[in-house]
C-alpha positions as a printed Julia matrix, in Angstrom:
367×3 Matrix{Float64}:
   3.46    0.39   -5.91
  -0.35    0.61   -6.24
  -2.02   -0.67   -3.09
  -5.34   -1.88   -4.58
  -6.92   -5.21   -3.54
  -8.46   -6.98   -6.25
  -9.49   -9.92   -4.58
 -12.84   -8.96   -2.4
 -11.89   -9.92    1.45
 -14.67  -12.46    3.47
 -16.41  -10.22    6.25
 -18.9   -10.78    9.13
 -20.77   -7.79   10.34
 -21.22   -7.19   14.23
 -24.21   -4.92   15.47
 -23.9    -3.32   18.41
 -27.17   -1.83   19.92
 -26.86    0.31   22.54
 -30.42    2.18   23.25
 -33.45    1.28   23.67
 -35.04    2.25   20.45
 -32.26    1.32   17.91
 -33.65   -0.61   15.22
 -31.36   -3.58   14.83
 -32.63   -4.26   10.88
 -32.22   -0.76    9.9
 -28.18   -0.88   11.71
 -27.67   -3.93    9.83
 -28.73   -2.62    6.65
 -26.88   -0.03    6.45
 -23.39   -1.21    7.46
 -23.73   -3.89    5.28
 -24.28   -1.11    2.59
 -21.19    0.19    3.93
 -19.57   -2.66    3.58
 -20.82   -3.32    0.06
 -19.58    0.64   -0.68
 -15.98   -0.6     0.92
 -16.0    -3.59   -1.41
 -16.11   -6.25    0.93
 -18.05   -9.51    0.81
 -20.42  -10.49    4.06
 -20.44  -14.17    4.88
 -22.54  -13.46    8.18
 -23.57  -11.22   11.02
 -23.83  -11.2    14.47
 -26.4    -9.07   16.67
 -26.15   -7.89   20.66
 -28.14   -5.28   22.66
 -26.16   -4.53   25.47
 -27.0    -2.83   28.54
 -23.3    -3.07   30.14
 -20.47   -2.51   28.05
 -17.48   -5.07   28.68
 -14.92   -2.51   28.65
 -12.41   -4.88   26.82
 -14.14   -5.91   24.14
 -17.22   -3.82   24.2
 -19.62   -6.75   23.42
 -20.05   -9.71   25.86
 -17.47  -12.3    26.83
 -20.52  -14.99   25.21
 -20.77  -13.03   22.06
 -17.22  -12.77   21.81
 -17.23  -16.54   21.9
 -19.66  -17.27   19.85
 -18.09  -15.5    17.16
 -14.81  -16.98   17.84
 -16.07  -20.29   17.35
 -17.75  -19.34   13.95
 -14.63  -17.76   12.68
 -12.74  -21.34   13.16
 -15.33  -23.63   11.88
 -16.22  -21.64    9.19
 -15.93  -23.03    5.4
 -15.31  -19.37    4.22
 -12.38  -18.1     5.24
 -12.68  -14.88    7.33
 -10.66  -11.93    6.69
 -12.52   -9.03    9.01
 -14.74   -8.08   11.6
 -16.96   -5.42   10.91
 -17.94   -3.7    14.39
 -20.55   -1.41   13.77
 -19.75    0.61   16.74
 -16.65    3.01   17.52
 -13.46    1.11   18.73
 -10.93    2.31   21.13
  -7.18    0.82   19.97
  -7.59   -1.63   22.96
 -10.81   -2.62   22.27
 -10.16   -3.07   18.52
  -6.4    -4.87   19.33
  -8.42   -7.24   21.6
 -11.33   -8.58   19.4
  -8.62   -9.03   17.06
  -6.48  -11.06   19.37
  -9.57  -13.0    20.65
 -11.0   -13.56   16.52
  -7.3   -14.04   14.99
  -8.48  -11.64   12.39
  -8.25   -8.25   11.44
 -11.48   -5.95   12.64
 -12.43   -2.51   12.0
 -15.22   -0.56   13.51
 -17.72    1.75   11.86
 -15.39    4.73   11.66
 -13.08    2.65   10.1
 -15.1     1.51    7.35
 -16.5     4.84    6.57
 -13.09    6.47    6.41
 -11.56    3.26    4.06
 -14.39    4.46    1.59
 -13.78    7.88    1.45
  -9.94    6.37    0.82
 -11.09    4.31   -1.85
 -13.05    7.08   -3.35
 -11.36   10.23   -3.3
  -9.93   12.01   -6.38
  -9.19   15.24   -6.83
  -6.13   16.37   -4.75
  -8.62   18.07   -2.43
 -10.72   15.33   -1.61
  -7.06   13.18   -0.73
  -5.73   15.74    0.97
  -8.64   16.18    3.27
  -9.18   11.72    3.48
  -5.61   10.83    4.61
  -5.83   13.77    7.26
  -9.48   12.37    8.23
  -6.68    8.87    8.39
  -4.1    10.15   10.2
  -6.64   11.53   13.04
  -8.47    8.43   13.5
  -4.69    6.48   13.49
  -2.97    8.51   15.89
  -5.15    7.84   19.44
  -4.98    4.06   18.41
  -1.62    4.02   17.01
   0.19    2.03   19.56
  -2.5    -0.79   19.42
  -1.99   -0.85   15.18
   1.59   -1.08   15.43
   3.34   -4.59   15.46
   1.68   -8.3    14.72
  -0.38   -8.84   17.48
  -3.6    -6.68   16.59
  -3.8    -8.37   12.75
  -4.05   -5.11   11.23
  -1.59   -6.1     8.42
  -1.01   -3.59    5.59
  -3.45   -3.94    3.12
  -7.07   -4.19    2.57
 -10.32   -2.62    4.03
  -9.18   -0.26    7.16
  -5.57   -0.24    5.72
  -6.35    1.66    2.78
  -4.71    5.49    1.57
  -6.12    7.58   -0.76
  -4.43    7.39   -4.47
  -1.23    5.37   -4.05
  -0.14    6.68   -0.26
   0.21    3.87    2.45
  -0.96    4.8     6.1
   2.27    5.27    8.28
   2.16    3.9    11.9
   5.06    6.35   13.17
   3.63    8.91   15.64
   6.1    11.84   14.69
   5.91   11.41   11.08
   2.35   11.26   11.8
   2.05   14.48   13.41
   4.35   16.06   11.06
   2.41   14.73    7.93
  -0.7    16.17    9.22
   0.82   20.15   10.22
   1.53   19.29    6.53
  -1.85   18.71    5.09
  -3.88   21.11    7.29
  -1.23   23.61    5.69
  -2.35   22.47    2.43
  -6.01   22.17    2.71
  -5.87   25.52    4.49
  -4.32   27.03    1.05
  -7.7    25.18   -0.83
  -9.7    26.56    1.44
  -8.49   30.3     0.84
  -8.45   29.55   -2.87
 -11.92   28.23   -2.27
 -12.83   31.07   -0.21
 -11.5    34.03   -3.36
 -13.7    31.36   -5.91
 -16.69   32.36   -3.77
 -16.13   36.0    -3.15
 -16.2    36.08   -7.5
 -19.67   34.3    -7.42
 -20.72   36.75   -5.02
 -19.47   39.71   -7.35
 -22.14   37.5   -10.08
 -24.86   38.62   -8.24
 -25.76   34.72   -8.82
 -27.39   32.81   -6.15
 -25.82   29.42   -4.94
 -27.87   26.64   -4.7
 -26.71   23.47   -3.03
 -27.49   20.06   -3.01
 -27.61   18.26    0.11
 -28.63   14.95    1.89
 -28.04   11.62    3.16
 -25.63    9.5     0.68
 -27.15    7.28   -1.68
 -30.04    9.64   -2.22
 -29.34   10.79   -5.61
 -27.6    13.92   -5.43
 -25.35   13.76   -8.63
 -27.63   12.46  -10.79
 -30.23   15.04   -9.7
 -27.5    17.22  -10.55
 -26.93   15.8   -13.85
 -30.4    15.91  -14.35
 -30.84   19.62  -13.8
 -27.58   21.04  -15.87
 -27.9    18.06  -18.4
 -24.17   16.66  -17.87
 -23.14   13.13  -17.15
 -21.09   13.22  -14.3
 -20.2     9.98  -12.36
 -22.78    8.66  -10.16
 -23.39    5.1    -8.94
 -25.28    3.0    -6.28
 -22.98    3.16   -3.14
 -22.29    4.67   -0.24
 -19.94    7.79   -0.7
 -20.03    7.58   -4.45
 -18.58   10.84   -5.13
 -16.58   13.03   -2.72
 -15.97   16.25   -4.74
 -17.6    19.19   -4.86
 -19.16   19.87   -8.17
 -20.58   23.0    -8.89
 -22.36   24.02  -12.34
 -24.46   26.62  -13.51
 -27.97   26.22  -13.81
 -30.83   27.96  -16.14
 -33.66   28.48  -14.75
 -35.51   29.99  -17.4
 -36.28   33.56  -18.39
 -32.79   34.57  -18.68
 -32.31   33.78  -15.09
 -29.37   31.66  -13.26
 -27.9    30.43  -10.51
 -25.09   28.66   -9.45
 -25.38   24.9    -8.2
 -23.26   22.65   -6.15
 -23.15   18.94   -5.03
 -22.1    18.14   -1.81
 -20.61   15.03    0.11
 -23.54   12.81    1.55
 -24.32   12.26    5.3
 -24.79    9.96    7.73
 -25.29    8.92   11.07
 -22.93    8.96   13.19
 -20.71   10.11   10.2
 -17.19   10.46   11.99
 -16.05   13.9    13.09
 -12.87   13.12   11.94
 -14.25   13.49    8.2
 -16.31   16.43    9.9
 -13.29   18.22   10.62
 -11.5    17.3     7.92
 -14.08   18.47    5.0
 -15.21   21.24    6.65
 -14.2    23.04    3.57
 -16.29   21.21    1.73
 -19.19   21.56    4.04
 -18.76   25.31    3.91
 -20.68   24.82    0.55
 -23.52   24.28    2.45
 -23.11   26.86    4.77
 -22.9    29.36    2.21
 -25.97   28.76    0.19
 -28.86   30.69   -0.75
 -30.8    27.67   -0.96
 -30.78   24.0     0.07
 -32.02   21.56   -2.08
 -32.2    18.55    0.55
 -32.62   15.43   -1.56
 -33.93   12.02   -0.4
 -34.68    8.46   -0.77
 -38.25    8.45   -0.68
 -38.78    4.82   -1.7
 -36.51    3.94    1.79
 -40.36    4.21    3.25
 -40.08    1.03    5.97
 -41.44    2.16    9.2
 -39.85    1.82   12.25
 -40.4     2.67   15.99
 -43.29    4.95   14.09
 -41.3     6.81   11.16
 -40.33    5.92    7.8
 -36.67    5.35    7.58
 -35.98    8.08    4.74
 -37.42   10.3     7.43
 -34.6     9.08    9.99
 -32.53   10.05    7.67
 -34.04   13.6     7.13
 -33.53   13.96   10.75
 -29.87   12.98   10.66
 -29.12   15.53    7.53
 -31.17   18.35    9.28
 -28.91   17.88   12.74
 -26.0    18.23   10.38
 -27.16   21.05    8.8
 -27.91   22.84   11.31
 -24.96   22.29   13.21
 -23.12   23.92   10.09
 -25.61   26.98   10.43
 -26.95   26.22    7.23
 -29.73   28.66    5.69
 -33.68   27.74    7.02
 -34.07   27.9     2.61
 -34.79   24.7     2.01
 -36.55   22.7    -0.28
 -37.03   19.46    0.27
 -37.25   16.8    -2.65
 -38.53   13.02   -2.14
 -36.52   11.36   -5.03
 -37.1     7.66   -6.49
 -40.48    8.02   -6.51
 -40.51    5.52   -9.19
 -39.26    2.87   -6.71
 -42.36    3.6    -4.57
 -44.72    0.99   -4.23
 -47.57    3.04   -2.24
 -48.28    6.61   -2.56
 -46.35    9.13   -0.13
 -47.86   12.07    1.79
 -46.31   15.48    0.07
 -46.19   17.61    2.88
 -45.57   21.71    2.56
 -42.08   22.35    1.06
 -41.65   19.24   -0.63
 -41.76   17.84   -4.17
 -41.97   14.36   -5.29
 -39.63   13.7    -7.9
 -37.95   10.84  -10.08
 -34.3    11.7   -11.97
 -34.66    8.33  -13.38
 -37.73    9.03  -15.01
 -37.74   12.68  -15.01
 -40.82   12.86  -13.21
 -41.21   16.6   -11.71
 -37.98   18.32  -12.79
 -40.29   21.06  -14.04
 -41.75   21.46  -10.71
 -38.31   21.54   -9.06
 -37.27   23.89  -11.66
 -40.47   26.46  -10.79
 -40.12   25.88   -6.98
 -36.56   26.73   -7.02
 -37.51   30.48   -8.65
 -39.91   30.74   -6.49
 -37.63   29.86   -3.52
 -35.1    32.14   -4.7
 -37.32   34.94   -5.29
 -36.73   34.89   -9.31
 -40.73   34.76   -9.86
């Protein structure tokens, strides 16, 4: 039985804010992208900077209200609460109690997309066990009536036409069974690399926050047409191509999963594989949304978002190669400082693929 909701459910967003210097409008933007990505349609949103957390339902007992109140009076009819913030079970089976809806935190959300997104058998395999870890601490809060989870929709999602299953030992014993299998993809993954090696052909590898345009750069650069679009999490699968540089020379070049912040470690974990494309490379081509130049608490916001990638990266122990490329420059409306190691660009356009091309060479010693 395919699982698929056609119908989009009603959301309102919640934004937590929890330090000093979070930028409310920037949270809010991008979990409502998120929740756009996850198909879901926002009615409303809700905002609270808290110093104290209320251990029950993490926001205040006024907010909670407040929200409450909205929920029942409300013409639309309200299907989920969107937490931006990481839930405990309790926490999560409580504001649902308290709202008489179903809510899902940021975690959640991120994870339902991947679901909704995923694939290849890889990229499944790798989503429901990214699932089953963030169900199994919180399983005995999603099991029964009371915590409105249901069984379909946003949060309840598998990927392909699996169901999540709210049984702790099948639970366990699913996921022995997929780290078994993703452990086989990984060793397959692992021979595929030692053959590139024996090519003598360096890997390049595309990297950076999601939405930046990654796989169309890619499409750009090999000339293929491989699915892109404007969301979140678009595409989950590594692609890998070869690409001519020129001169007789090659090298071999791979699209990765985007990041984000606070992207959860459960996905972390669980496409580490994946991620090990990264690690691997000759050279990073870190790609970015240029034209996401709003300032705030003194930096752009694309530049957040460098930040974010970089801490990733280098968590990974990525290479220090790296070439950074400002993309969507045709969406700029004021000119943007090029600093050292960067290259404006447009894939839309085609604006400085030539430069890319010349700087990757040079980058990987082919000049």
């Amino acid at each position: 039985m395919n699982n698929t909701v056609l119908e989009k459910e009603n959301a309102i967003i919640v934004v937590v804010s929890v330090k000093k210097d979070d930028n409310l409008d920037r949270k809010y933007a991008e979990i409502k992208r998120l929740c756009y990505s996850a198909d879901l349609n926002v009615v409303d949103n809700f905002q609270q900077k808290i110093k104290e957390f209320n251990k029950r339902t993490v926001i205040g007992s006024g907010k909670v209200e407040e929200i409450k109140n909205y929920i029942s009076s409300c013409s639309e009819i309200i299907d989920v609460v969107v937490v931006d913030y990481p839930l405990s079970g309790s926490q999560m089976k409580n504001l649902a109690d308290e709202f008489g809806v179903k809510v899902i935190d940021r975690v959640g959300l991120i994870i339902d997309i991947f679901a909704k997104g995923a694939k290849s058998r890889e990229a499944k395999l790798q989503v429901k066990l990214a699932q089953d870890l963030y169900v199994l601490p919180r399983l005995s809060q999603m099991q029964g009536t009371s915590g409105r989870f249901g069984s379909a929709g946003v949060g309840m999602r598998g990927p392909g036409e699996t169901k999540l299953e709210l049984d702790r030992r099948k639970l366990e014993k699913e996921m022995d069974s997929l780290k078994g299998q993703i452990e086989k993809i990984k060793t397959q993954r692992q021979a595929s690399r030692r053959e590139r090696l024996k090519s003598s052909l360096p890997l390049v590898a595309l990297v950076g926050y999601t939405n930046s345009g990654k796989s169309s750069l890619l499409n750009k650069l090999v000339k293929e047409n491989i699915y892109a679009d404007d969301k979140f999490f678009a595409t989950l699968d590594t692609t890998t191509r070869k690409l001519y540089l020129g001169e007789n020379k090659y090298a071999i070049l791979s699209d990765t999963v985007g990041f984000i912040s606070d992207l959860p470690h459960q996905l972390v974990d669980a496409f580490s594989s994946t991620l090990e494309e990264a690690s691997d490379a000759d050279l990073l081509l870190h790609v970015v949304d240029c034209s996401l130049d709003k300032e705030q608490n003194g930096k752009k916001e694309y530049e957040i978002n460098m930040e974010v990638t970089n801490k990733l990266l280098d968590s990974l122990g990525a290479t220090k190669n790296r070439l950074v490329i400002l993309n969507k420059s045709d969406l700029l409306n004021k000119p943007v400082l090029i600093k050292e190691n960067e290259v404006l660009i447009s894939t839309k356009k085609g604006y400085g693929i030539e430069r890319l091309l010349n700087l990757i060479k040079e980058k990987l010693n082919y000049n």
